[in-house]
N, CA, C and O of each residue as an XYZ file, in Angstrom:
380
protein
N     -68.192     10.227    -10.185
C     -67.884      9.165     -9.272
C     -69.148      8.611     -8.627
O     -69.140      7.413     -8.340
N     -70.092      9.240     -8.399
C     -71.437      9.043     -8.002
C     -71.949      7.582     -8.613
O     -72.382      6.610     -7.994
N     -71.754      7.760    -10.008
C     -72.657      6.395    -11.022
C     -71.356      5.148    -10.315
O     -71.889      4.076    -10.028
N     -70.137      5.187    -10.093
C     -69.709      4.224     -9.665
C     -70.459      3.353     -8.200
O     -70.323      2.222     -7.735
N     -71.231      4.493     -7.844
C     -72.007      3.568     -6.297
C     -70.441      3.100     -5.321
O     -70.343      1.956     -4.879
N     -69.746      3.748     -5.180
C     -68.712      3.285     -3.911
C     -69.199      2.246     -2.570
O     -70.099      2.463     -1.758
N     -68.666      1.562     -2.620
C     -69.474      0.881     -1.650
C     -70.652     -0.207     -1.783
O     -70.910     -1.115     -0.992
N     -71.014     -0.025     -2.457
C     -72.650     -0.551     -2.892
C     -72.179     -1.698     -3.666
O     -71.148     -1.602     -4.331
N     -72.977     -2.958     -3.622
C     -73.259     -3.816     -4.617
C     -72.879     -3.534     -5.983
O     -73.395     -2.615     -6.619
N     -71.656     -4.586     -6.627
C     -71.483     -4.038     -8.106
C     -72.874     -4.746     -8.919
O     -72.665     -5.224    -10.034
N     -73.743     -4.781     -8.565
C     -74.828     -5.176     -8.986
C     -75.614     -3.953     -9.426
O     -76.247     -3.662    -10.441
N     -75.430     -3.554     -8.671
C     -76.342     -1.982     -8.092
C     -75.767     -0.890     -9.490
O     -76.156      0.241     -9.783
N     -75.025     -1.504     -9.952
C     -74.500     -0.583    -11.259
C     -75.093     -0.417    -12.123
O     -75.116     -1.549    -12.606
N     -75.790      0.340    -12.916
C     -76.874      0.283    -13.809
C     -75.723      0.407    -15.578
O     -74.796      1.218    -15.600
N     -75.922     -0.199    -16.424
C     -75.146     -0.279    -17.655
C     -75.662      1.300    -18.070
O     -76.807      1.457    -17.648
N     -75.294      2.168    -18.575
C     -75.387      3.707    -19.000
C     -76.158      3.155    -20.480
O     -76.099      2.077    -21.072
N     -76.736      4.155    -20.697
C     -77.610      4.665    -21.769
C     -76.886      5.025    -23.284
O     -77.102      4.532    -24.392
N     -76.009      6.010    -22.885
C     -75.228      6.244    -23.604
C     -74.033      5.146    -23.999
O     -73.573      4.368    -23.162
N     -73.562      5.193    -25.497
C     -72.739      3.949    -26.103
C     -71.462      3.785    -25.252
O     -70.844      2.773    -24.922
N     -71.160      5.718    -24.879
C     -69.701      5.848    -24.339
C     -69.744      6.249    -23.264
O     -68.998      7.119    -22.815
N     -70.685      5.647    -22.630
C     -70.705      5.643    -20.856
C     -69.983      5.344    -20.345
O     -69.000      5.068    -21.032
N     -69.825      5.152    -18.892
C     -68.314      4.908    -18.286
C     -68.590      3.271    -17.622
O     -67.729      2.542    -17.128
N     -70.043      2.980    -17.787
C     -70.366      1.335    -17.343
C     -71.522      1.093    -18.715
O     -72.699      1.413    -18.883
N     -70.230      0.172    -19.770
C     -71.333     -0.578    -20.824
C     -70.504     -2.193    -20.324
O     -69.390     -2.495    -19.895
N     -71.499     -2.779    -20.596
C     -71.220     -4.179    -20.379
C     -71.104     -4.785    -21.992
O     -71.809     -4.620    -22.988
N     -69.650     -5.696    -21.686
C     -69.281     -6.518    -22.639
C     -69.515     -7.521    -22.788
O     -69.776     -8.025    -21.696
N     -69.628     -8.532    -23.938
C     -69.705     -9.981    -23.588
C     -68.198    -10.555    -24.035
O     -67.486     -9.903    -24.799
N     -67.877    -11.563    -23.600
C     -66.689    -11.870    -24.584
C     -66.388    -11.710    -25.711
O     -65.484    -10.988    -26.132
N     -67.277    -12.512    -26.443
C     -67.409    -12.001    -27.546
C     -67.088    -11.461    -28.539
O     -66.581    -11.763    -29.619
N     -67.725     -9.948    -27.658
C     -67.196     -8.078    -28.125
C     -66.104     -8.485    -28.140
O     -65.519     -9.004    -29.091
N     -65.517     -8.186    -26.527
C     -64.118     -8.638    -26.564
C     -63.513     -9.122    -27.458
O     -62.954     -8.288    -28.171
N     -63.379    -10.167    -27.741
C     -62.395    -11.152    -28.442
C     -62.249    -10.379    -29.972
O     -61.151     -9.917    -30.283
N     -63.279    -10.278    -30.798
C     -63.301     -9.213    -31.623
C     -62.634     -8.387    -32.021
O     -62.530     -7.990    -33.181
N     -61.912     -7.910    -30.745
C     -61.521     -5.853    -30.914
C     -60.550     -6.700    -31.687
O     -60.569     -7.892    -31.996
N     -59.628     -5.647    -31.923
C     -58.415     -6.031    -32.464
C     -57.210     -5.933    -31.579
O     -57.199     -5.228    -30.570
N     -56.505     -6.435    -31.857
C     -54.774     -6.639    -30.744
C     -55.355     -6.912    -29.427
O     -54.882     -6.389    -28.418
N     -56.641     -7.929    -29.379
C     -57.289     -7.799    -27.956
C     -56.419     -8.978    -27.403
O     -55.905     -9.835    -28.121
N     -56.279     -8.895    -25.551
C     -55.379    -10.006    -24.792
C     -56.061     -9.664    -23.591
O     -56.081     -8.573    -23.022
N     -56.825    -11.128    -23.160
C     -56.913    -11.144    -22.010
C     -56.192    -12.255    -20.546
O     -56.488    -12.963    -19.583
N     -55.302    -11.798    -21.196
C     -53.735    -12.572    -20.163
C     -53.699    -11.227    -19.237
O     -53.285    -10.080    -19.404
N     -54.302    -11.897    -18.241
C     -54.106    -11.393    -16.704
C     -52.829    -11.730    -16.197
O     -52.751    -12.913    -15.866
N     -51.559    -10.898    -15.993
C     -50.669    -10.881    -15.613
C     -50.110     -9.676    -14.813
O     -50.380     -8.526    -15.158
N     -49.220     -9.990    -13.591
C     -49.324     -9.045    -12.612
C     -47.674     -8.482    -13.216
O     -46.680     -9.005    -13.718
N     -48.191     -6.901    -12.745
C     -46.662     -5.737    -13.084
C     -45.909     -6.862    -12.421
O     -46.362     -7.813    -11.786
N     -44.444     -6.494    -12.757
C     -43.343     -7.170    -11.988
C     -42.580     -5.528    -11.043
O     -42.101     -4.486    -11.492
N     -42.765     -5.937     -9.896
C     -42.113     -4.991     -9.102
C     -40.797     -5.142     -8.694
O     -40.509     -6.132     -8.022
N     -40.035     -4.407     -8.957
C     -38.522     -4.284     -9.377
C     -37.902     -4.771     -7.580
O     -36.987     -5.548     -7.308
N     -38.742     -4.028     -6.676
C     -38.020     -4.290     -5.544
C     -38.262     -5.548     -5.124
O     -38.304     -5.765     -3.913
N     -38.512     -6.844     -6.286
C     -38.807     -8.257     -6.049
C     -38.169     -8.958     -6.776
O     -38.423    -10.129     -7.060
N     -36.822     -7.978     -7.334
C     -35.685     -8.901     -7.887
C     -35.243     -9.672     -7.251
O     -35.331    -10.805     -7.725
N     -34.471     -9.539     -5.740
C     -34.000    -10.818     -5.593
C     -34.515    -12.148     -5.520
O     -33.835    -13.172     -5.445
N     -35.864    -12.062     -5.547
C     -36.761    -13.137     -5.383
C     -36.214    -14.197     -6.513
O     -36.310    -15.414     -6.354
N     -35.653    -13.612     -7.627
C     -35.223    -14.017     -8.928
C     -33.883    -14.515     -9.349
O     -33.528    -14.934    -10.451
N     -33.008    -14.339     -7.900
C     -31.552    -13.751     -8.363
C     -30.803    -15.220     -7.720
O     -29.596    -15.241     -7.476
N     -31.662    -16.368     -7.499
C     -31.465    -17.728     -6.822
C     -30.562    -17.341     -5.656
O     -29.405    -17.761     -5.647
N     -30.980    -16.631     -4.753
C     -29.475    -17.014     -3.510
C     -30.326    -17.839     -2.914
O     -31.465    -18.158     -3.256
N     -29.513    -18.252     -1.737
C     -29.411    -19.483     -1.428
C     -30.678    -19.314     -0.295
O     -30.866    -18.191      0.171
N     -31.214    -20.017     -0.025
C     -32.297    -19.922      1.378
C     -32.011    -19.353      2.503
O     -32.787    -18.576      3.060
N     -30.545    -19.769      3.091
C     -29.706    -19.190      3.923
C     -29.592    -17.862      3.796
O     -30.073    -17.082      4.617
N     -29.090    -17.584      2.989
C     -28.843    -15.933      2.981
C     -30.436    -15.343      3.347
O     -30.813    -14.687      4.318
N     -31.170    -15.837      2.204
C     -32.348    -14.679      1.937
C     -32.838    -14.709      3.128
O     -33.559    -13.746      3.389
N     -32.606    -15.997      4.498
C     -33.175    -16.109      6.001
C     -32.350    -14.896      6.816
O     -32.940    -13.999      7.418
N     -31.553    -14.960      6.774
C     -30.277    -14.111      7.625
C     -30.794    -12.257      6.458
O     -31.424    -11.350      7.002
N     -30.562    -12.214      5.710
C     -30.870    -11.106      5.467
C     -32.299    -10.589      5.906
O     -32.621     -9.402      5.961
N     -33.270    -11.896      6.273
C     -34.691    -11.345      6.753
C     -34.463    -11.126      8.403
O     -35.110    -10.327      9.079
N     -33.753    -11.718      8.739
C     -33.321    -11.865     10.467
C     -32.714    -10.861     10.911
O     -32.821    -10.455     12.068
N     -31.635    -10.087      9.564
C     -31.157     -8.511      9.697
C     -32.211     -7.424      9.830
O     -32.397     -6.799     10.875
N     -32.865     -7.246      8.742
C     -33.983     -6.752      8.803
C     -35.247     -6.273     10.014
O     -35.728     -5.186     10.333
N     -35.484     -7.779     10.489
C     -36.641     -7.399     11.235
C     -36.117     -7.363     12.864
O     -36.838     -7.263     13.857
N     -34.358     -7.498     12.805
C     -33.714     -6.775     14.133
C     -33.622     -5.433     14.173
O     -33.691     -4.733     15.183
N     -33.472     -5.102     13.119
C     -33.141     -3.542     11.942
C     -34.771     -3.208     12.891
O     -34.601     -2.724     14.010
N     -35.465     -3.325     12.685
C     -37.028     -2.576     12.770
C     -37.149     -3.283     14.778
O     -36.921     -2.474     15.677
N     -37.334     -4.040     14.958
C     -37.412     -4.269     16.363
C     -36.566     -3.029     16.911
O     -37.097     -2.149     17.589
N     -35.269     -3.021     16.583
C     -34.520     -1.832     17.378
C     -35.305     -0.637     17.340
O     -35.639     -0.158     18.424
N     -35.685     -0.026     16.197
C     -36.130      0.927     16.051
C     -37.479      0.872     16.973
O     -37.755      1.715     17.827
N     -38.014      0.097     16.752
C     -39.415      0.216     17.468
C     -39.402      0.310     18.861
O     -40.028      1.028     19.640
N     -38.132     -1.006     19.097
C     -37.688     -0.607     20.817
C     -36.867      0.795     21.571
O     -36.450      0.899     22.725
N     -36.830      1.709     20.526
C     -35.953      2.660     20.677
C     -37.411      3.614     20.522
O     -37.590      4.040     21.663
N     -38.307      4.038     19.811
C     -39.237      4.590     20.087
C     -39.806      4.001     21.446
O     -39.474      4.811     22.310
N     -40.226      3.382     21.791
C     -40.829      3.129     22.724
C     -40.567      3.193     24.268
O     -41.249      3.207     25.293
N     -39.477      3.218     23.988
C     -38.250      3.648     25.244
C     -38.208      5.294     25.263
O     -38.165      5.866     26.353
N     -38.224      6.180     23.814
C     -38.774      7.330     23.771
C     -39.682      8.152     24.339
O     -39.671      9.321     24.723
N     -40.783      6.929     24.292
C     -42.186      7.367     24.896
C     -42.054      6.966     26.565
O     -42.950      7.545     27.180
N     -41.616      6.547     27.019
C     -41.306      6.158     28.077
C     -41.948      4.846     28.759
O     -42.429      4.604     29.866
N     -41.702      4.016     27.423
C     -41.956      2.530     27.862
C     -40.814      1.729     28.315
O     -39.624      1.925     28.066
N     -41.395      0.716     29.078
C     -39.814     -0.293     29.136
C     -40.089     -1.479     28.745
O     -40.945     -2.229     29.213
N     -39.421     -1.657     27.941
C     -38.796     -2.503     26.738
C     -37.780     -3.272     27.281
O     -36.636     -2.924     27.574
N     -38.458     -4.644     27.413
C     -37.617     -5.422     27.510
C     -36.840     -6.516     26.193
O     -36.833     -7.732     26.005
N     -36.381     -5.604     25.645
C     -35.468     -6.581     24.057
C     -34.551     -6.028     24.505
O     -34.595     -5.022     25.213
N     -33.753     -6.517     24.208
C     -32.073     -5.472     24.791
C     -31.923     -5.354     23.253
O     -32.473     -6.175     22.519
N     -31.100     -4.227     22.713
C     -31.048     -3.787     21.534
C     -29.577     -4.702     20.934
O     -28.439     -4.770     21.400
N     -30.121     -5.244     19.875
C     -28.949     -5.865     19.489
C     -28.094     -5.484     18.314
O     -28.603     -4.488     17.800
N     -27.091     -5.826     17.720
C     -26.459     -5.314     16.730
C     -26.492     -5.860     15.613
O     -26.447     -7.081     15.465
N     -26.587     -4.913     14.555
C     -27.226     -5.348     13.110
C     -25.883     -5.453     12.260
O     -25.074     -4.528     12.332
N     -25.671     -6.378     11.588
C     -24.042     -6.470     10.693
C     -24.848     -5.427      9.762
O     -24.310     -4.947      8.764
């Protein structure tokens, strides 16, 4: 982990000596070359970002965010009332 330089300038990286070092520099090129090579940068799809997909309506996906972050206000106002703060949200009710 050392030759990675944490922190430091990725400049500061020296290309290794050896063929099968852990920093050789490519050109495209190389790249393009290999075989079954793809450089389509595309991000994982994270499952808990289905509904993003599932068209409901604006409405809902607002009101289900408005559930939510009453959902967590309570909680937070309920710790804090724990600790012996006073909290002025009056705790409201979550459908």
């Amino acid at each position: 982990m050392a030759a990675y330089r944490s922190g430091e300038p990725t400049a500061s990286r020296v290309e290794s000596e050896d063929e099968n070092g852990p920093f050789k520099k490519f050109s495209y090129d190389d790249l393009i070359a290999r075989d079954k090579v793809n450089l389509d940068i595309t991000w994982m799809k994270d499952p808990a970002l289905d509904d993003a997909d599932s068209g409901l309506a604006p409405e809902v996906i607002a009101e289900e965010i408005v559930r939510d972050l009453q959902s967590a206000l309570n909680e937070f106002a309920a710790i804090a009332r724990s600790l012996g703060g006073e909290v002025d949200v009056p705790e409201a009710e979550v459908e």
